[in-house]
C-alpha positions, 0 to 999 in steps of 0.5 A: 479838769479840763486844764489837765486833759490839756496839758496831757493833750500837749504833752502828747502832741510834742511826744508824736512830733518828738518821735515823728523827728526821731524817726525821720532822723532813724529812717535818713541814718538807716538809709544812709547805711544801707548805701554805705554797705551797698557801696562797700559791696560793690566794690569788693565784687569790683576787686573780685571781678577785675582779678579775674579779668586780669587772669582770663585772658593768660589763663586762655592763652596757657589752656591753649598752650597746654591744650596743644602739648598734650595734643601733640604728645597724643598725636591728635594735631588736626583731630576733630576733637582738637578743632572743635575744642579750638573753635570753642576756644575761640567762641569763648575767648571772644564772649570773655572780650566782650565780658571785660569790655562790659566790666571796663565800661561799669566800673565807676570810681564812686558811687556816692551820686547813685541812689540805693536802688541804682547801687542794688541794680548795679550790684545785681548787673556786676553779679552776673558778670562775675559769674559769667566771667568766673565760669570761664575761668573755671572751665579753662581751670578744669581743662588744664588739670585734665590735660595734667592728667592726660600728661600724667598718663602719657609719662606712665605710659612712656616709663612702661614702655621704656621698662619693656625695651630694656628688658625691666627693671633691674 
């Protein structure tokens, strides 16, 4: 009896090391995933961040250019309003530069050297720079349409007031 007791106990020992080293080997595969997908994520928010580094600094440009039409078609050039939206610009186009310089600075070609938790920290850092530059983005977005507006009231009001000079339609 003893001589079966141990060849179950061996059998039992070779059974825990087998799956010891199997999940050792399920631990180093899932980790190796995890990296992959950390690497892949990163550099999908790499592509979204860098387009719209690429755009933010055109988009600035064409607010001001659009900013400064509807400005002059109001009569508000050296307005308050128009200084201070000015200054703001100006605020904002210095944060956008420092912005992309801190994205320049992070981009790396790869990250295979990086551990999981460097790639999570990253990610996290990259993250917050994509929204801070995409609420830029968007708040020059949101100005343009609202001056394409304002261009669509003014184009009302000029076609009204031409219709009343000429006496109205006809």
């Amino acid at each position: 009896m003893s001589d079966g007791s141990s060849v179950w106990q061996y059998v039992g020992a070779i059974s825990g090391g087998v799956a010891t080293i199997i999940s050792l080997v399920s631990a180093v595969r899932v980790s190796r995933m995890k990296a992959l997908d950390l690497r892949v994520e990163m550099r999908k928010l790499e592509e979204d961040t860098a387009r719209i580094v690429d755009g933010l600094p055109g988009a600035l440009d064409a607010t001001l250019a659009s900013q400064s039409a509807v400005t002059i078609a109001t009569h508000g050039v050296g307005s308050g309003n128009f200084i201070a939206w000015r200054n703001g610009l100006d605020t904002d186009r210095a944060q956008a530069q420092t912005l992309i310089a801190e994205f320049q600075g992070s981009r790396r070609a790869d990250y295979h050297d990086h551990s999981n938790r460097e790639l999570e920290d990253q990610l996290i850092t990259m993250h917050a720079l994509n929204g801070k530059l995409a609420s830029l983005r968007d708040k020059y977005a949101a100005s343009i349409a609202a001056d394409d507006r304002m261009r669509e009231e003014i184009r009302a009001t000029s076609n009204a007031l031409a219709i009343a000079r000429t006496g109205g339609a006809r």
